[in-house]
C-alpha positions in Angstrom: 5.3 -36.7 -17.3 7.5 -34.1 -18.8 9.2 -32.2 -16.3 8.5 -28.5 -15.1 11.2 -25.8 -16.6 11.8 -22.7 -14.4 14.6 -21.7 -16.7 12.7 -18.1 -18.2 11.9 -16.8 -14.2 15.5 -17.6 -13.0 16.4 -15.4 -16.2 14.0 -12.6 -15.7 14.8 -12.8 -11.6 18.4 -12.2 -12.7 17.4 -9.3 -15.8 15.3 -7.7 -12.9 17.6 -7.8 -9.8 20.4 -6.4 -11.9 18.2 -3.3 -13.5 17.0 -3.1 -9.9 20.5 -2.4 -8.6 20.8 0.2 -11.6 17.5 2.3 -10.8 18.5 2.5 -7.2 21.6 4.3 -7.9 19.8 6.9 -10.7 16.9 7.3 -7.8 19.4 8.1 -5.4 21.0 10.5 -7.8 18.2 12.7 -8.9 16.7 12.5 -5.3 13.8 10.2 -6.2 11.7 8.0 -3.3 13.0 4.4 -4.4 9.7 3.8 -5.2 9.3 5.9 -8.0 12.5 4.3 -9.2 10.8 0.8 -9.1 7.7 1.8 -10.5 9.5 3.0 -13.5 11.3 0.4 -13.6 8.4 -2.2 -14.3 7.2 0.6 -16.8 10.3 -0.1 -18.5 10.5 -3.8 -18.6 6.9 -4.6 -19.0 4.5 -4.0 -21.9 5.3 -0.4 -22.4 8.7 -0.4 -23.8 10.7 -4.3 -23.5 8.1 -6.2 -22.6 10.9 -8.9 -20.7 7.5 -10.2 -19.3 3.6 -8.9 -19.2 0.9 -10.1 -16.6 -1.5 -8.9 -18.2 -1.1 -10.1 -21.9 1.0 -13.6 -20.6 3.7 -12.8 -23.1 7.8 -12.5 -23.2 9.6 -11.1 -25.9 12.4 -13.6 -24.8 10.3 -16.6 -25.7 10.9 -15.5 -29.7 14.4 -14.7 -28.6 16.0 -17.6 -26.4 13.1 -20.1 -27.9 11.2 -19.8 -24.6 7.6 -21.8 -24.9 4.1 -20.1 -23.5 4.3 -23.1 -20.9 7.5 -21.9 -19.7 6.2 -18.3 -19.6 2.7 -19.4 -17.8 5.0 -20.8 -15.1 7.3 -18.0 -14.8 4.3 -15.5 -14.3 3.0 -18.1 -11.7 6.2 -18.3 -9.7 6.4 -14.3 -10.3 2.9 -13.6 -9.3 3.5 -15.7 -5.6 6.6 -13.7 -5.2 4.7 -10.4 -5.5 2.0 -12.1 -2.9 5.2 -12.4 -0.8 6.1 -9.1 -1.4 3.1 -7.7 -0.4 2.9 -9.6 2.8 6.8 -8.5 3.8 5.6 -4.8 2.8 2.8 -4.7 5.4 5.0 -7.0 8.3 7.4 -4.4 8.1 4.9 -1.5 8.1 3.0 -2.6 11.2 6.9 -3.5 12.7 7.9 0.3 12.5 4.6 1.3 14.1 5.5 3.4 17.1 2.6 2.7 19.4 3.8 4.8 22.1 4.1 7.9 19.9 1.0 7.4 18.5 -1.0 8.1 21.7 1.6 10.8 22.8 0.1 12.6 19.3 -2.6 13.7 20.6 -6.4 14.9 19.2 -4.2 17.0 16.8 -3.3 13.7 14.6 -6.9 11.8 15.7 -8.4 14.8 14.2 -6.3 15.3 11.4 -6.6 11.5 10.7 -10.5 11.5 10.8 -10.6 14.1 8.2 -8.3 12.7 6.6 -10.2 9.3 6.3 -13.7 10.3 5.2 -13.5 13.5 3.0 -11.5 11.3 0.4 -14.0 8.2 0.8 -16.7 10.3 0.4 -15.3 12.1 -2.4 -14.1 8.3 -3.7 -17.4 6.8 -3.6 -18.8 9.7 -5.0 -16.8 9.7 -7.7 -17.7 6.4 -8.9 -21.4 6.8 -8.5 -21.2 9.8 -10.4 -18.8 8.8 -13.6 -20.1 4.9 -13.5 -22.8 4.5 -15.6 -20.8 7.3 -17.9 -17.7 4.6 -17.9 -19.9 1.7 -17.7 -17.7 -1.5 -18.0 -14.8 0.5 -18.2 -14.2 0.9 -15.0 -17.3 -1.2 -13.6 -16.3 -5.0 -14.0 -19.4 -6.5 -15.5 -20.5 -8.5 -12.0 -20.3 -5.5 -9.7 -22.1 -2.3 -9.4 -20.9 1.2 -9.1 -21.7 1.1 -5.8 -18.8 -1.7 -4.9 -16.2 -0.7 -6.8 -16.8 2.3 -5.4 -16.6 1.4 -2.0 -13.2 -0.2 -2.6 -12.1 2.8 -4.5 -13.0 4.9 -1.2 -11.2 2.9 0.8 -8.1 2.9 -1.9 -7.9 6.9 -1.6 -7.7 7.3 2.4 -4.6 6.0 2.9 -1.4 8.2 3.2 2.4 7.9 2.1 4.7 9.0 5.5 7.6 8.0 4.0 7.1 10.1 1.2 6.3 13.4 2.9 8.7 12.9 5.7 11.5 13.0 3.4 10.5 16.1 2.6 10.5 17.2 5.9 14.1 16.3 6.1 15.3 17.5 3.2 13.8 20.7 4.2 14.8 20.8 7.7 11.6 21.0 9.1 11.1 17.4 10.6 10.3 19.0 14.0 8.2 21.5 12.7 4.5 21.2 14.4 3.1 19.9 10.4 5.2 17.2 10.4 4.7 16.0 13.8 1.1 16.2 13.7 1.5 14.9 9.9 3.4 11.7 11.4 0.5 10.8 13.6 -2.2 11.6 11.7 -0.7 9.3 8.4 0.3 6.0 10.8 -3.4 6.7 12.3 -4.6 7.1 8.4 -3.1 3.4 7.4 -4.6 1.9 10.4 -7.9 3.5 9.7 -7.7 2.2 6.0 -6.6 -1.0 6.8 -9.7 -1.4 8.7 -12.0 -0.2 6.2 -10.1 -2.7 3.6 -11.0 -5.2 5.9 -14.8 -4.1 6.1 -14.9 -3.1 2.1 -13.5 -6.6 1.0 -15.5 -8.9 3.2 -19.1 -7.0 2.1 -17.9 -7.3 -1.8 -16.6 -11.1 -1.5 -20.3 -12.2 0.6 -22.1 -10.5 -2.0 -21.0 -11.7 -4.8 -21.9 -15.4 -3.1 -24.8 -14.3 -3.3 -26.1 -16.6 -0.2 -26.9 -14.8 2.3 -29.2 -11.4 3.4 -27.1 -7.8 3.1 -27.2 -7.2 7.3 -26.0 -10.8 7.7 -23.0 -10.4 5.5 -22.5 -7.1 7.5 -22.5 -9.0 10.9 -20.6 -11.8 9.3 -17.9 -9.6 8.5 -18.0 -8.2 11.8 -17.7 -11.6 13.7 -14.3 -12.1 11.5 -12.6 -9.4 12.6 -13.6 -9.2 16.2 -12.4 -13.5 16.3 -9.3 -12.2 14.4 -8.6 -9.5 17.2 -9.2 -11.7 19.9 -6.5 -13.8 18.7 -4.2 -11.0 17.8 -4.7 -9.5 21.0 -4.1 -13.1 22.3 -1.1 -13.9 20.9 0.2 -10.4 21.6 -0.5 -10.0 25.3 0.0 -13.9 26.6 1.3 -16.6 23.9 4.4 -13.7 22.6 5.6 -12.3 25.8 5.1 -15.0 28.2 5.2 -18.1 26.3 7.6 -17.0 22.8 10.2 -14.5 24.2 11.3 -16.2 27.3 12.0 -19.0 24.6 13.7 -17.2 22.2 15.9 -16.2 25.3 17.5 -19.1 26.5 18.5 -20.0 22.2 21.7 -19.5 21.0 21.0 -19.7 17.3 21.1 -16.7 15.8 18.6 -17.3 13.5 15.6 -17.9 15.0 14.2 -14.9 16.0 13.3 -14.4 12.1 12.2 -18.2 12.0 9.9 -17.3 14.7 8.4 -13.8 13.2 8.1 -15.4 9.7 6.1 -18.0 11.2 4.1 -15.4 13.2 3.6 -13.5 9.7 2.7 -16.2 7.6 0.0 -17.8 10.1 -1.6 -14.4 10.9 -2.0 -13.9 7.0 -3.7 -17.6 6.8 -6.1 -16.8 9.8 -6.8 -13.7 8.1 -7.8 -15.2 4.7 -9.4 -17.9 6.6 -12.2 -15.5 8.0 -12.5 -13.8 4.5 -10.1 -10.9 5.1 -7.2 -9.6 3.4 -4.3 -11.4 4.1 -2.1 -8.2 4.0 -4.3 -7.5 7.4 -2.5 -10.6 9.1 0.7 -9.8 7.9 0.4 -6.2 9.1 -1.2 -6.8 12.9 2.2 -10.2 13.0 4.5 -6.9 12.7 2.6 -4.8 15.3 2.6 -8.1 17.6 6.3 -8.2 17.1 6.8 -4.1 17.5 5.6 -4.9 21.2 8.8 -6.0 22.0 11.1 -3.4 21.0 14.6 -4.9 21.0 13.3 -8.1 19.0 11.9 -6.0 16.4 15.1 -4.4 16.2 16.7 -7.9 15.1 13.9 -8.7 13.1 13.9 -5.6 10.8 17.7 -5.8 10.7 17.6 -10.0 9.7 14.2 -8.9 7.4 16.4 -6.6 5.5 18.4 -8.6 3.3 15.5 -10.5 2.6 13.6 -7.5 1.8 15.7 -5.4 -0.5 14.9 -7.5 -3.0 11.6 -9.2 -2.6 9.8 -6.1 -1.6 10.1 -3.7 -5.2 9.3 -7.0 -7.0 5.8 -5.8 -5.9 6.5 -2.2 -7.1 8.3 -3.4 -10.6 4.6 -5.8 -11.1 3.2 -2.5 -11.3 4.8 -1.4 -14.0 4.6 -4.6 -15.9 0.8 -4.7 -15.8 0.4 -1.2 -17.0 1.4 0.0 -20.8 1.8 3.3 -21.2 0.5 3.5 -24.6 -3.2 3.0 -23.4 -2.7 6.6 -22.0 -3.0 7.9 -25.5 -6.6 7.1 -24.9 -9.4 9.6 -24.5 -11.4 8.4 -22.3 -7.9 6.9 -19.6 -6.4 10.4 -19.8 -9.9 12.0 -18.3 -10.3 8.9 -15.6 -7.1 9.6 -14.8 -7.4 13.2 -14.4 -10.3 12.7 -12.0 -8.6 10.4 -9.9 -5.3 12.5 -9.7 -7.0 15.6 -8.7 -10.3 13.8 -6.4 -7.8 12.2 -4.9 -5.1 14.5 -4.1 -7.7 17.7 -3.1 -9.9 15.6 -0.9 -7.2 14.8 1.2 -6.0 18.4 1.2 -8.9 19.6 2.2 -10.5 16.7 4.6 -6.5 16.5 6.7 -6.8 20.3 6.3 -9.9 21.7 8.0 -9.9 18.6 10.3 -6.2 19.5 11.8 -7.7 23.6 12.1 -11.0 22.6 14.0 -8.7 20.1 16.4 -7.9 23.8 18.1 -4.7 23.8 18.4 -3.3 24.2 14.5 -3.1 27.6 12.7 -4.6 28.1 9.4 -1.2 27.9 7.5 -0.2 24.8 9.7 -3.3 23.5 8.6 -2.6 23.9 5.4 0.8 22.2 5.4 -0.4 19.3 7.5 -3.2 18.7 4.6 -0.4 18.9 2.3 1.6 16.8 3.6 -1.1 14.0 3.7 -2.0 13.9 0.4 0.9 12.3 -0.5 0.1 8.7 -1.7 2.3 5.3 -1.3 2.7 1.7 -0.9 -0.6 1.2 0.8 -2.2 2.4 -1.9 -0.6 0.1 -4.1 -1.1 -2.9 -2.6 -4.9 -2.1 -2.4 -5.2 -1.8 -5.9 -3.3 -4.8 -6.2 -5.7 -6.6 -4.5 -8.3 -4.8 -6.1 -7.0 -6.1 -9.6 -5.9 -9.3 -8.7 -10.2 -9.9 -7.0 -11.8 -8.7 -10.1 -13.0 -5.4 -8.2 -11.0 -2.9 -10.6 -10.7 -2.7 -13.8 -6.9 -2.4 -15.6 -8.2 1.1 -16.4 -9.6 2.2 -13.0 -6.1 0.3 -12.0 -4.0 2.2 -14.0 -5.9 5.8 -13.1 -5.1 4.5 -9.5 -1.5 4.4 -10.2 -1.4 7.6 -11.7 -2.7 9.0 -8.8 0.0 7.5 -6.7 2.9 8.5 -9.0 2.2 12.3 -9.5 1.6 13.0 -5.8 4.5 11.5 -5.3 6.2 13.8 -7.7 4.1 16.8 -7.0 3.6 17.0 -3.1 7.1 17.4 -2.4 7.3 20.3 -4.6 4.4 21.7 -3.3 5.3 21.5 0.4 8.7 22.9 -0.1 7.1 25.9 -1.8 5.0 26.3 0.5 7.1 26.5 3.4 9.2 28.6 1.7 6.3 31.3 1.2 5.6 30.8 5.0 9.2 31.1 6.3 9.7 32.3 9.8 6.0 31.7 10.5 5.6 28.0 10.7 5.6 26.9 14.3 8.0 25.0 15.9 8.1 23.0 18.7 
């Protein structure tokens, strides 16, 4: 039996960690979200320009240089591929381990409100989307065993989440972070990912039980309802008995230093099975194992601070597989410059307007407030990401309604902070503050 070689992914790893360090330093210099930076980054070292290694295509243009054989390239897109599931999972932990619960309830109907609108002006305006350009498309963006109705379901679902990293830089940069926008911005978008997460949940489980094909529509419905209600109970569990009364008087009486990320890495990685285990996303476990964790606060703190290492370089692998399934070139097409167009402004506009007019008829939000707070929302990030990810990776999108996705993810982040510092600057000395 001839004997597995790893040798190309410890070379790419290496080619990748050191550009990584590279593009950090340039983001940080032109005042770039990191992001962005890693983004790019795949853009450069995928298909598009270098091509070091292709998800899509399987290829390497090392294999013609350093002699490297398609079976060593097939296993180092495997190994690659699990780190970016890893990624993804670490992304979410850490996502639901900053979740201030506390603040969240102290933001009031302003954020619920803003949040709500937030939610279903862009799903509508998702799903409508699709219904309207699918049959138009047609496989394009439709994959051949779904209907324009699924995809765009998931597509919906893609479009309501928010980036708060994103716009709250701005706010900083700005000097406006405790202007009332940006506090009714911050829990409205935490709200937002929560929201999203759940309809991810929901979306995903009615796809995957109708393509088995087994069972009646309001069955699959109720099915998918029993999941998460058994997940819950088990999250809620674990978070109100088994962690604080069984786990953490535990951890106490240790002296090794390292256990307390033994213990949340375990916590993670079991949540995620359970999750996949009733048909949901595993992102979901990984997400509600960092909000179980976030219930103790001065654990969480030595979690995120004994994650960090860890995730400074896992985490953008997910960001740089982004880039390295997209080429560039393919936007020379016709018909991807128009998809994307659509999704860019549907997108961006229905969040404008749904956080918008939501956070004016909460009562207690001016008009131009309003308007900022909508702003600030339409700003899209890593959640957004990882569901078309997932999306991709199902079957569910298309590389086209994939790469239109991106797009949409990419500008905003490019034009919403422009467009929030302008505007604040044509409302100076009238925003509210508080």
């Amino acid at each position: 039996m001839a004997e597995v070689s790893y040798s190309l992914i410890f070379f790419v790893l290496a080619i990748f960690l050191v550009s990584l360090h590279i593009i950090h330093k340039i983001a940080k210099k032109v005042k770039q979200p990191m992001v962005l930076g890693e983004i790019f980054l795949g853009f450069v070292l995928g298909p598009s320009f270098l091509a070091i290694l292709t998800l899509n295509d399987k290829s390497s243009s090392l294999s013609a240089l350093l002699n490297f054989s398609q079976d060593q390239i097939d296993i180092a897109i495997k190994v690659f591929l699990f780190l970016v599931q890893l990624a993804e999972l670490f992304l979410l932990f850490e996502v639901g381990l900053e979740l201030d619960l506390k603040s969240l309830r102290r933001a009031g109907k302003n954020a619920m409100s803003t949040a709500i609108g937030g939610i279903v002006v862009p799903f509508l305006a998702g799903l409508g989307l699709i219904l309207v350009i699918g049959d138009m498309y047609g496989s394009f963006i439709i994959p051949v065993e779904l209907n324009s109705f699924e995809v765009g379901l998931f597509f919906a679902a893609t479009l309501t989440a928010t980036s708060i990293g994103i716009s709250i830089r701005t706010f900083m940069d700005i000097d406006k972070v405790d202007s009332k926008p940006a506090k009714v911005m911050i829990g409205a978008a935490v709200i937002d990912d929560i929201l999203a997460l759940t309809l991810l949940t929901v979306v995903l489980g009615i796809i995957i039980e109708e393509e088995a094909a087994e069972t009646q529509p309001l069955f699959d419905v109720l099915l998918i309802l029993v999941s998460i209600v058994v997940f819950f109970i088990v999250a809620f569990i674990l978070a109100q008995y088994i962690f604080p009364k069984l786990i953490m008087p535990y951890l106490e009486k240790q002296s090794d230093h390292y256990l307390p990320i033994i213990v949340a890495l375990t916590l993670l990685f079991f949540m995620a099975w359970l999750a996949e285990t009733l048909r949901l996303a595993p992102i979901i476990g990984a997400f509600v194992a960092g909000v179980i964790i976030n219930t103790n606060k001065k654990y969480s703190e030595t979690v995120n601070q004994q994650m960090s290492a860890m995730g400074h370089w896992i985490i953008p692998l997910f960001f740089i597989s982004v880039g390295l399934r997209i080429n560039l070139w393919d936007f020379l097409s016709l018909d991807l410059i128009m998809l994307s167009v659509l999704v860019v402004t549907v997108g961006i506009i229905s969040k404008v307007i749904g956080s918008g007019i939501f956070a004016k008829i909460s009562g207690d939000v001016d008009l131009k407030d309003s308007y900022l707070v909508g702003i600030s929302m339409a700003a899209r990030g890593e959640v957004v990401l990882v569901f078309v990810a997932v999306a991709l990776d199902l079957g569910i999108f298309t590389l086209p309604l994939y790469s239109s996705t991106v797009m949409l993810v990419v500008v905003s982040a490019f034009l919403i902070p422009l467009w929030l510092k302008a505007s604040f600057k044509m409302f100076e000395g009238k925003t509210q503050v508080s």
